[in-house]
C-alpha positions as CSV (number, residue, x, y, z in Angstrom):
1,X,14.5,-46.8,-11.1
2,X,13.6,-44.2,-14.0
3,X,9.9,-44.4,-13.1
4,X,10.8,-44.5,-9.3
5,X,12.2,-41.1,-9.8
6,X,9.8,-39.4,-11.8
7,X,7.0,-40.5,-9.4
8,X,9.2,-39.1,-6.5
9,X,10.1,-36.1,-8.5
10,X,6.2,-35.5,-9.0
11,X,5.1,-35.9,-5.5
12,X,8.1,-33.3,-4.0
13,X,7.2,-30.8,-6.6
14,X,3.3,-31.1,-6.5
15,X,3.4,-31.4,-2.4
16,X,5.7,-28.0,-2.8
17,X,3.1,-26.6,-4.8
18,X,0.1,-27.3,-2.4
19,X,2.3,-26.5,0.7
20,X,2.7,-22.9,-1.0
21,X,-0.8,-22.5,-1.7
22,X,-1.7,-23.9,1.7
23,X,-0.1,-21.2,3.0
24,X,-1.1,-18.2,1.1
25,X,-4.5,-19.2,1.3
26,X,-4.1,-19.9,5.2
27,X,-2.4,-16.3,5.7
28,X,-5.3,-15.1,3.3
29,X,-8.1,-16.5,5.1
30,X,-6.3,-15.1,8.5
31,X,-5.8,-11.6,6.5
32,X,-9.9,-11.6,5.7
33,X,-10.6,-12.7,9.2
34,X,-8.7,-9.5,10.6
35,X,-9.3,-7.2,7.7
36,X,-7.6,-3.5,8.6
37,X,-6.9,-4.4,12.0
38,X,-3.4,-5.4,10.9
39,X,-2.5,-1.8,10.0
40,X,-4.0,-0.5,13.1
41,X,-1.7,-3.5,15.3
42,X,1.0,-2.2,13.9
43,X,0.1,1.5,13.8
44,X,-1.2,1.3,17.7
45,X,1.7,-1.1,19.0
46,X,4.8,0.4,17.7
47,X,5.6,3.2,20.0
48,X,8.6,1.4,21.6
49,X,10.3,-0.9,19.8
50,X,9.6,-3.8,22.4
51,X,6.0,-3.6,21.4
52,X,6.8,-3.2,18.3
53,X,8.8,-6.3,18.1
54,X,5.5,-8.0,19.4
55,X,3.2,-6.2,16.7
56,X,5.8,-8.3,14.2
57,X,5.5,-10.9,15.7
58,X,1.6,-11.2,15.8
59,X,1.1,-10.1,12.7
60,X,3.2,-12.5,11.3
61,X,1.3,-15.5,12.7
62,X,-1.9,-14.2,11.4
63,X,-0.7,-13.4,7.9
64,X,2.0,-16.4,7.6
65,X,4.7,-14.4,5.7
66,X,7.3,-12.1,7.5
67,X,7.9,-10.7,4.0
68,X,4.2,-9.9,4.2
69,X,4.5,-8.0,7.2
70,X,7.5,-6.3,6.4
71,X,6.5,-5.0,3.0
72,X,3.0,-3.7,4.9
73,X,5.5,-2.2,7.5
74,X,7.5,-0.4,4.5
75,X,3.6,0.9,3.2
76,X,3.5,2.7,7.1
77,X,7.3,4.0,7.4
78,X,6.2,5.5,4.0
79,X,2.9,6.6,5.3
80,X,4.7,8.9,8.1
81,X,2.7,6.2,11.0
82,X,6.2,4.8,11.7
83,X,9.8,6.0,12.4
84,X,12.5,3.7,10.5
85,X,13.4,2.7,14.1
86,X,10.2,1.3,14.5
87,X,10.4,-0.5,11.7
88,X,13.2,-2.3,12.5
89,X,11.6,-3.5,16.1
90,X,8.4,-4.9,14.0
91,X,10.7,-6.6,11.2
92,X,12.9,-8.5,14.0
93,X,9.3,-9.6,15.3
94,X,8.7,-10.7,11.9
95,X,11.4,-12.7,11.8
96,X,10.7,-14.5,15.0
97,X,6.5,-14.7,14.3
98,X,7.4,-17.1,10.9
99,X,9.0,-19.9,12.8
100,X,5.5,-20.5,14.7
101,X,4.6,-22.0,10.7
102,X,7.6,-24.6,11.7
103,X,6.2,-25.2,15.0
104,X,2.8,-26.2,14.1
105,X,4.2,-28.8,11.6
106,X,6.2,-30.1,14.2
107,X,2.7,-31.2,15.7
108,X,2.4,-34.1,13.8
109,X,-1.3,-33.9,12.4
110,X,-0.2,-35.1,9.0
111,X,-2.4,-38.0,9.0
112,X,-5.7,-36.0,9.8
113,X,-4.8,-33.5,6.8
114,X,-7.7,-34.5,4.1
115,X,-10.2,-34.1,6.5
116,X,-9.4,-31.0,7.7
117,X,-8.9,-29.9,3.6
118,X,-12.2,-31.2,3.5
119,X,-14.0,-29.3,6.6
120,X,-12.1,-26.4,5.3
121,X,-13.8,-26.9,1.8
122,X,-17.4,-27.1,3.2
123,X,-17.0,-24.3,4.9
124,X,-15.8,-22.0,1.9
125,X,-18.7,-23.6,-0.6
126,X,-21.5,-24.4,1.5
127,X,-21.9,-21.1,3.0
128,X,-22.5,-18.0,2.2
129,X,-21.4,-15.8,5.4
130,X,-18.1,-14.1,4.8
131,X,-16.6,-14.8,8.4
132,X,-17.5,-18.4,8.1
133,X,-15.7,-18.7,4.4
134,X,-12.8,-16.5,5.8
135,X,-12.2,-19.1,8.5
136,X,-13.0,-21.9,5.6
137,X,-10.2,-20.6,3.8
138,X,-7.9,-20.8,6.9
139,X,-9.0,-24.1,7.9
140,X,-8.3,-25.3,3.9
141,X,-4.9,-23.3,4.0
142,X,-3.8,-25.1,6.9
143,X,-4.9,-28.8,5.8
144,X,-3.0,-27.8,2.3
145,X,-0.3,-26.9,4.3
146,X,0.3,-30.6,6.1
147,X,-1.1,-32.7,2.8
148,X,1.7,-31.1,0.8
149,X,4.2,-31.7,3.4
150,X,3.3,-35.4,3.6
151,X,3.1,-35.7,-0.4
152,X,7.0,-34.0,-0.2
153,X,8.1,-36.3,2.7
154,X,6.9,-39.5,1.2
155,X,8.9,-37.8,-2.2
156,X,12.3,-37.2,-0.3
157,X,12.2,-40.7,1.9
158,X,14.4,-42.6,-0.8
159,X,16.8,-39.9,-0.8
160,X,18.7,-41.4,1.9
161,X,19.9,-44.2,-0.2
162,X,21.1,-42.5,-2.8
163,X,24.7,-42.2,-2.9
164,X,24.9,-38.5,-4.0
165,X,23.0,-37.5,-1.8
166,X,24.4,-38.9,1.2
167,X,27.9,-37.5,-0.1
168,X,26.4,-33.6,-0.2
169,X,25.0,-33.8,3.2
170,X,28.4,-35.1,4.3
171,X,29.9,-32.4,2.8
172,X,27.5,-30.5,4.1
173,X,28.4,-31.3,8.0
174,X,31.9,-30.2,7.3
175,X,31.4,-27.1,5.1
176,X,28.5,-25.2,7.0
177,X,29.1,-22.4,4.2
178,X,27.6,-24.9,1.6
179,X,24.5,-25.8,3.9
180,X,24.1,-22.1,4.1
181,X,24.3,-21.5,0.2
182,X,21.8,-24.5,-0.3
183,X,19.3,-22.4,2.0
184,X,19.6,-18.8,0.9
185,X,19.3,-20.1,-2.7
186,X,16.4,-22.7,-2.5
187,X,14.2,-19.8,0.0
188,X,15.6,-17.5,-2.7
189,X,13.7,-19.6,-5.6
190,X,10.4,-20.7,-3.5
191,X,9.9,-17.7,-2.0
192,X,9.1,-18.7,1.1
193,X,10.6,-19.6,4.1
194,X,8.9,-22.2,5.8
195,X,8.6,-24.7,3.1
196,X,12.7,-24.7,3.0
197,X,12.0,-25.2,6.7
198,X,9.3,-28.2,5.9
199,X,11.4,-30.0,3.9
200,X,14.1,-29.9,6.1
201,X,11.8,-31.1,8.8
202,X,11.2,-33.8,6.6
203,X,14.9,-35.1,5.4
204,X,15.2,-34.5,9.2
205,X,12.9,-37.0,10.1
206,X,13.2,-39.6,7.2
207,X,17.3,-39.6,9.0
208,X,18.3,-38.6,5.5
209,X,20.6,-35.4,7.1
210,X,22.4,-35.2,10.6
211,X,21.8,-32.0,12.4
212,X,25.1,-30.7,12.3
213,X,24.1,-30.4,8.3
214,X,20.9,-29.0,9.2
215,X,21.1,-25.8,11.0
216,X,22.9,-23.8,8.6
217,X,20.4,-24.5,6.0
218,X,18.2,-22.9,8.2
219,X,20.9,-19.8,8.4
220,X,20.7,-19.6,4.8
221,X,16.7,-19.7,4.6
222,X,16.9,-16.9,6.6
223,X,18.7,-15.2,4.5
224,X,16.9,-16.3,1.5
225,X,13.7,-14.6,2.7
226,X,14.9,-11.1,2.7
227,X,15.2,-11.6,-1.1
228,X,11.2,-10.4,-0.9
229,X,11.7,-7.2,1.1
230,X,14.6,-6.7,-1.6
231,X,12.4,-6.7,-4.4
232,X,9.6,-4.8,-3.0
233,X,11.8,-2.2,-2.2
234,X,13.1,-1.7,-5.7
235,X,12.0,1.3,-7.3
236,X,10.1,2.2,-4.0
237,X,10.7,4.8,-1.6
238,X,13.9,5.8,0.2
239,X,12.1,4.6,3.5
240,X,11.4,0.8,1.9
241,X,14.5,0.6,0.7
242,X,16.3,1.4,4.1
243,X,13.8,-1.1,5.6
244,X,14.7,-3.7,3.7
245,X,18.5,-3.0,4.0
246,X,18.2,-3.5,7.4
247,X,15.8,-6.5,6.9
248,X,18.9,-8.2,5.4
249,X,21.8,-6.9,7.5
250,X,19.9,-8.2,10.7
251,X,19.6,-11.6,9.2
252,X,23.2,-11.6,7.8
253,X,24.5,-10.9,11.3
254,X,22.9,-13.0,12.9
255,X,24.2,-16.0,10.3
256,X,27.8,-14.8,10.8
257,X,27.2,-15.0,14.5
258,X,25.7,-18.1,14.7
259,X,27.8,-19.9,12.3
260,X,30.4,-18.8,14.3
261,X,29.2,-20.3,17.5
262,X,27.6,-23.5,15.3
263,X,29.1,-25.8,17.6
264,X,27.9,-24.4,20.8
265,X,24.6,-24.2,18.8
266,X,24.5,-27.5,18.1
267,X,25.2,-29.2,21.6
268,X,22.4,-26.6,22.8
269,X,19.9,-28.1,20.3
270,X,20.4,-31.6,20.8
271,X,20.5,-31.2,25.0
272,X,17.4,-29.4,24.0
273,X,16.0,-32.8,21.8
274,X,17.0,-35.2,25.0
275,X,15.5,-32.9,27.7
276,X,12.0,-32.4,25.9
277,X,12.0,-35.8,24.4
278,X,11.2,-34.0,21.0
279,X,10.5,-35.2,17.7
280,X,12.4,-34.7,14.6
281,X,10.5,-32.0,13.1
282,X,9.8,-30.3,16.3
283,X,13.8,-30.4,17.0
284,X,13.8,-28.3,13.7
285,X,11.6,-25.8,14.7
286,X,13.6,-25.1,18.2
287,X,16.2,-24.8,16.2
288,X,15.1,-21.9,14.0
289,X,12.9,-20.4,16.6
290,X,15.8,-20.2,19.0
291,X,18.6,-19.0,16.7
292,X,15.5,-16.2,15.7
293,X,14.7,-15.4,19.2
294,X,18.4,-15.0,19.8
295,X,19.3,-13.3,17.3
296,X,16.5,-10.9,18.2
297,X,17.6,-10.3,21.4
298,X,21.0,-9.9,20.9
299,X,20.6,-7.3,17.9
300,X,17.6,-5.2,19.4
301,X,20.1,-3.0,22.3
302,X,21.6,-2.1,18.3
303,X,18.0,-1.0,16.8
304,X,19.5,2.9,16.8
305,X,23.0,1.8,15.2
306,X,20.8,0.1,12.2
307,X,18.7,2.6,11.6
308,X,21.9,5.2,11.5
309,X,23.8,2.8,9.3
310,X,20.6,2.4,7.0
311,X,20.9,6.1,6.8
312,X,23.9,6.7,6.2
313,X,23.9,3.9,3.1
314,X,21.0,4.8,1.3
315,X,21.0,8.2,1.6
316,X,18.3,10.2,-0.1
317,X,15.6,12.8,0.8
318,X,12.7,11.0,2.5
319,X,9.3,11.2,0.8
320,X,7.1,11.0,4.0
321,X,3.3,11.9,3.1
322,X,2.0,12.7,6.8
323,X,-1.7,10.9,7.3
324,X,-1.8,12.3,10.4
325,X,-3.0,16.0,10.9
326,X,-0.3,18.4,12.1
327,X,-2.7,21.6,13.3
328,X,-6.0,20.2,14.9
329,X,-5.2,20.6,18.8
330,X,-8.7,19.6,20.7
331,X,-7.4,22.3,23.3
332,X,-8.5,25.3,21.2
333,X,-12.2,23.9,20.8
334,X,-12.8,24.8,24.6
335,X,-10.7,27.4,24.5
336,X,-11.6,29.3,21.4
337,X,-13.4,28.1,18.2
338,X,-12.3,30.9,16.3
339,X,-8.8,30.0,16.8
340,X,-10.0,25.9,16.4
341,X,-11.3,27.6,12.8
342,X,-8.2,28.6,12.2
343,X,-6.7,25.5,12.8
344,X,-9.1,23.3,10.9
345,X,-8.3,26.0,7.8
346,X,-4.3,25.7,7.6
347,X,-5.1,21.7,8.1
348,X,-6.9,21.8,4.9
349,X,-4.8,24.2,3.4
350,X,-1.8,21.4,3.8
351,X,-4.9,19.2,2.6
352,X,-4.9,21.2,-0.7
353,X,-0.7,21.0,-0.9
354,X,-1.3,17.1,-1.2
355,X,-4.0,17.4,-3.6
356,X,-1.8,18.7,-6.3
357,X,0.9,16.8,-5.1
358,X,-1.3,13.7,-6.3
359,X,-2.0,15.7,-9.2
360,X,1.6,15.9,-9.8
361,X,2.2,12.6,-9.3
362,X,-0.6,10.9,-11.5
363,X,0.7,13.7,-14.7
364,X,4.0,11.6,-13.9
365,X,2.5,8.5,-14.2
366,X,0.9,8.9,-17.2
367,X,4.3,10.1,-18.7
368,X,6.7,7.4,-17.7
369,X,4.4,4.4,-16.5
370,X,6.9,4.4,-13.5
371,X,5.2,2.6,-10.2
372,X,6.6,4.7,-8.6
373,X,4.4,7.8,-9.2
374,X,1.4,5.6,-8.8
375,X,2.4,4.5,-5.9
376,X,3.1,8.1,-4.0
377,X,-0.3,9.4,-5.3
378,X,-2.2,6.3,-4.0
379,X,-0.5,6.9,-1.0
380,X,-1.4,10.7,-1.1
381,X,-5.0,9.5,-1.6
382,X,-4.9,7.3,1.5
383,X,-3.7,10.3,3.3
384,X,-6.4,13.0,2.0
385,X,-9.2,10.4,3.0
386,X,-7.8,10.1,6.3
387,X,-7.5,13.9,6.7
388,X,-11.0,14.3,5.5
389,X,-12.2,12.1,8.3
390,X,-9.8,13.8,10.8
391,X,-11.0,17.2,9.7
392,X,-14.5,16.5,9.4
393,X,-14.3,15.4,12.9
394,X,-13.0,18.2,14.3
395,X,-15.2,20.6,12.6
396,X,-18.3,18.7,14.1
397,X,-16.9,18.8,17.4
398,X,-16.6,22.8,16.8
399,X,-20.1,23.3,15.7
400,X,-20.4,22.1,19.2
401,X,-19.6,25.3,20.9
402,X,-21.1,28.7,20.2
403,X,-20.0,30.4,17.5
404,X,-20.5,34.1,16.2
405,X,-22.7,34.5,13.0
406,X,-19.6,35.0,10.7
407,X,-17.6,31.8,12.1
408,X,-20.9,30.1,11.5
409,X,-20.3,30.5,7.9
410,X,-16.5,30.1,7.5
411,X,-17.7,26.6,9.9
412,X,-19.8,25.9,6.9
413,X,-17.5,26.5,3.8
414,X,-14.8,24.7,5.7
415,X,-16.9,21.7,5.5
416,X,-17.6,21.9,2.1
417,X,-14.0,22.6,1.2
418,X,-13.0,19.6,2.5
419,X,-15.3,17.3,0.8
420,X,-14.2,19.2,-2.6
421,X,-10.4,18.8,-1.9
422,X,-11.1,14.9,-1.1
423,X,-13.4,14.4,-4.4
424,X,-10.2,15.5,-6.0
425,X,-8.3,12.6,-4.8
426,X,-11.0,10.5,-5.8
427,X,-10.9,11.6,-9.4
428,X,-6.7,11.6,-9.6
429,X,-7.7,8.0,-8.2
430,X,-9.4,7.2,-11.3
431,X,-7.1,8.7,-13.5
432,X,-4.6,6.0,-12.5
433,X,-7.1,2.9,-12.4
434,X,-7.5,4.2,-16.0
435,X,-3.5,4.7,-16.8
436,X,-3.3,1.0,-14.9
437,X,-6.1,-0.3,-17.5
438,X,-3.4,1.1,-20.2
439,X,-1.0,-0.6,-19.5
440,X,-2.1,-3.4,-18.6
441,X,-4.2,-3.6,-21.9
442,X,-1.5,-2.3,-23.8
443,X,-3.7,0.6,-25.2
444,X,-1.5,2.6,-27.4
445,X,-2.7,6.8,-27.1
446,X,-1.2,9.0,-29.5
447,X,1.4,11.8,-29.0
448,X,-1.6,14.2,-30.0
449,X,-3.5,13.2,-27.6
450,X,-0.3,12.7,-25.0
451,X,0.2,16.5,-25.7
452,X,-3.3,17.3,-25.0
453,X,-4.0,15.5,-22.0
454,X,-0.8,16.8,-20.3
455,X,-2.0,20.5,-21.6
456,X,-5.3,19.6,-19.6
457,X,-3.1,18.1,-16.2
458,X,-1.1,21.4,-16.3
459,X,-3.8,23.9,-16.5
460,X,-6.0,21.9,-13.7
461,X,-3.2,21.6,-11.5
462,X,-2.3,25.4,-11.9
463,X,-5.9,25.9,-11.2
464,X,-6.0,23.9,-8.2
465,X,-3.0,25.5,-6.7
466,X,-4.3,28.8,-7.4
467,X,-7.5,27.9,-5.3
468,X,-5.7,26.5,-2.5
469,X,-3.5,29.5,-2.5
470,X,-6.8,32.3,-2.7
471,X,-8.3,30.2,0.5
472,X,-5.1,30.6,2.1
473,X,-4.7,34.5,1.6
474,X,-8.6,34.7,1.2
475,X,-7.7,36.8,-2.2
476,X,-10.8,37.5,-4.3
477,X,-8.4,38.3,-7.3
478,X,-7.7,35.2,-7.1
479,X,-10.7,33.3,-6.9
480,X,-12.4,35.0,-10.2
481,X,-9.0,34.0,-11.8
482,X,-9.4,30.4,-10.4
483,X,-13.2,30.8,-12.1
484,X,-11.9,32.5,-15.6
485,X,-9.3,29.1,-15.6
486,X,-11.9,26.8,-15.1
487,X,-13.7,28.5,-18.1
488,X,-10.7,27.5,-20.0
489,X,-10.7,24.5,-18.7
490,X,-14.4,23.3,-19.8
491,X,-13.8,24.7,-23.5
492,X,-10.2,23.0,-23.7
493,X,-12.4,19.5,-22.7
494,X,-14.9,20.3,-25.4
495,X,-12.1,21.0,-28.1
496,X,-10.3,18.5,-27.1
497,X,-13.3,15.6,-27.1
498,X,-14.2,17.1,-30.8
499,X,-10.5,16.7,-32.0
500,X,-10.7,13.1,-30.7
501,X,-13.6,11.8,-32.8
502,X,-12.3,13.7,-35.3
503,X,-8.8,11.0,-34.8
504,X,-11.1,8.4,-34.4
505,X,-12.9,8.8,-37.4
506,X,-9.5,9.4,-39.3
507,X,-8.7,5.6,-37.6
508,X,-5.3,7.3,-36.1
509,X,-7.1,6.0,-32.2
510,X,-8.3,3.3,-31.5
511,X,-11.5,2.6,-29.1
512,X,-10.1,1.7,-25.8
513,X,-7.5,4.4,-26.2
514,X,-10.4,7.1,-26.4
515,X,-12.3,5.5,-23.5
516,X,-9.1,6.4,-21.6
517,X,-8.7,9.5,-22.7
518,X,-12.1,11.0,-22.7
519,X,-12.6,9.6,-18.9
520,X,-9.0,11.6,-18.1
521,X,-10.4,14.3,-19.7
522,X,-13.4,14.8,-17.5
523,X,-12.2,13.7,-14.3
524,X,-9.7,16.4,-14.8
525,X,-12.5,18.8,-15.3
526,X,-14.3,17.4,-12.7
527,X,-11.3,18.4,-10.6
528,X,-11.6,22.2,-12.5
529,X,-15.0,21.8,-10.7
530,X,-14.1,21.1,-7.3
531,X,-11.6,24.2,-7.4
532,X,-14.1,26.7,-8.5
533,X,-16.3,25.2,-5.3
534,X,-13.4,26.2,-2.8
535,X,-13.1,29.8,-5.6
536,X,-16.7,30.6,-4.6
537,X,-16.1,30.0,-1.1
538,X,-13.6,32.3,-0.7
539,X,-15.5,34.8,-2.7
540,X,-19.2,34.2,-1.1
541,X,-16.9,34.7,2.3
542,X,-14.2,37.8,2.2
């Protein structure tokens, strides 16, 4: 028997693993095939929450991972492209789009899974097209997916026999709590949801556990699953955390609920089994696609009382960084592209707020190493490139209609503001590549050079602000001071580059710290740069 075990030990674990990978590189493959459109799905589809039940639910088919999709739906609440309410619609869709993983192994193709791992294979070595690998990887993810299910069936068959076994699924048909438990915990340590749900399919089928056991492990798997939104939410925004509190009341519901009525659930699934003439696994699957579907449709009427009560829990002041423009109305390009001009020039002026905000954000970064900070000024990054392509746009649809000699110009410095204020978010974008590459190399940069570096961040983020604020009032004081700053600002990089050789030469610094800190130092005076461009507009223009 001892050899008997480990063998069987060895095939569940090792089929687990290459179920896993099957599907992350099958929800990867999926991901490459649809690139960005995922965002745009669920930016586009969300303005009810019907449709944005269905954007969940799509999306989760292609990427194979409702905590997938909810964590990308946290990264658009936090955005400003979705309302919390939103959310909530695309995050019940979630929940329903990852039992389609349980319905395709119910199609019992387990015998044809090499050679699909194998067409899959040929398609990701043997050419070099990126669609054609993309599906490769797909076609590989899914035979993985059925190999390791059959390597953890043919592991599990002798459980049946075994005594103790047959005693904790007994147990299990009269204390559903305990199926529950068993779920939550075991989704809890895989991570994923539908390999709880495989190997259930397969004890299922082997006639290893009754049904009555059954269906509260698959309670309990959902319940399991939220564990991911959970820890993506820690230490994120107010918005991810409300998300994912409602992520995991909506699942706990609907397992109160259901255990409630487990009875009544039961009958329904095995009338369900006899009508359809379905097979063991795919009995499984109706079972955790209707109690999602259900629960789905009897919690969405409640989407406004979850988003209140998610509210009211966490409470907290929303960071919402707004990619969308607030001031460019197409209506005054016909009507008057002086007042358009106007427009275009308090959008980039809010441009300019987030700029510093980033700023902000990446001096905060480098000080505590918190995520957190990284994560707002990537975010605020994603939202000056977008505005740069929604401002851009607008002033070439402007240059379109006649303009006086004197809007002409302003037309023109606009544009080049623009690009300045969005080259600033490039550079704070390096800044915390280079921060990441600290801390993930565990380069140690001393307190003198701390102190200088945040001497440097203060002074070009005064600088900044100061531009911004002289295009805003047009103030030529201003500008020459935003000129005399970045002065300073070149002769504090060149005193502070000599007193870092001379540390290095004194061996207080090592190498790769000064790489870091000689690239921080003159991307922020690459920044200086950018705000004495939008200085000499201002000047060249009032």
């Amino acid at each position: 028997m001892g050899i008997d075990l480990q063998s069987l030990l060895f095939e569940f674990i090792g089929g687990l693993g290459i179920f896993l990978l099957g599907i992350k590189y099958m929800g990867e493959g999926l991901q490459k095939s649809a690139g960005d459109r995922l965002r745009d799905i669920l930016d586009r589809f969300t303005s009810n929450p019907i449709l944005g039940v269905l954007a969940g639910i799509v999306v989760t088919v292609l990427i194979q991972s409702s905590s997938g999709t909810t964590v990308l739906t946290v990264g658009l609440v936090n955005a400003g492209f979705m309302s919390l309410r939103q959310a909530i619609g695309v995050i019940m869709g979630a929940n329903v789009g990852t039992t389609v993983t349980a319905f395709i192994i119910g199609i019992d193709i387990g015998a044809y899974a090499l050679p699909i791992l194998a067409a899959g294979a040929m398609m990701l070595f043997f050419f070099k097209h990126k669609k054609i690998n993309a599906l490769g990887q797909t076609v590989f993810g899914f035979g993985s997916l059925f190999y390791g299910l059959e390597l953890m069936s043919s592991g599990m068959s002798p459980l049946r026999s075994m005594d103790f076994f047959q005693e904790l699924t007994l147990r299990m048909s009269d204390q559903p709590i305990l199926g529950v438990l068993i779920g939550t915990v075991f989704t809890l340590i895989v991570q994923s949801s539908s390999a709880t749900i495989g190997i259930l399919q397969g004890l299922f089928s082997e006639g290893a556990i009754e049904l009555k056991a059954a269906i509260p492990v698959l309670f309990g798997d959902n319940l399991g699953t939220t564990i991911t939104a959970i820890l993506a939410a820690i230490g994120a925004s107010v918005a991810a955390k409300r998300a994912a509190f409602t992520h995991v009341v909506f699942n706990l519901v609907g397992s109160i609920v259901f255990l409630l009525l487990l009875g009544f659930f039961t009958q329904f699934i095995e009338f369900l089994q006899a009508q359809f003439n379905l097979n063991p696994e795919m009995t499984i699957a109706f079972a955790h696609g209707s109690f999602n579907i259900a629960n789905t449709v009897i919690q969405f009427p409640f989407i406004a009382g979850l988003a209140w009560l998610a509210t009211k829990v966490i409470a907290g002041k929303d960071v919402i960084i707004e990619y969308k423009p607030k001031h460019l109305d197409p209506i005054f390009i016909q009507q008057s592209p002086s007042v358009a001009l106007g427009q275009a020039k308090a959008e980039i002026i809010r441009m300019g707020g987030y700029a510093s905000k980033g700023l902000e954000e990446t001096q905060s970064y480098l000080a505590t190493h918190q995520q957190k900070h990284s994560e707002i000024a990537m975010q605020v990054e994603g939202a000056l490139n977008n505005l740069d392509k929604e401002i851009t746009n607008y002033l070439v649809e402007i240059s379109s209609r006649s303009m006086s000699e004197h809007e002409s110009a302003q037309h023109t410095n606009l544009m080049d503001t623009v690009r300045d204020i969005e080259r600033m978010g490039d550079h704070f974008e390096n800044i915390i590549e280079l921060i990441d590459y600290q801390i993930s190399n565990k380069v140690i940069i001393t307190d003198h050079a701390i102190e200088d570096l945040n001497n440097m961040f203060d002074l070009t983020i005064l600088t900044v602000r100061q531009a911004i604020n002289a295009l805003d009032t047009m103030d030529r004081e201003e500008a020459l001071e935003v000129i005399q700053k970045e002065d300073q600002i070149d002769r504090m990089e060149r005193k502070y580059r000599k007193r870092h050789i001379i540390r290095v030469n004194e061996g207080q610094c090592s190498a790769s710290a000064g790489i870091v800190f000689v690239d921080i130092l003159s991307n922020l005076e690459r920044i200086g740069d950018h705000a004495v461009n939008i200085a000499e507009e201002v000047l060249g223009d009032s």
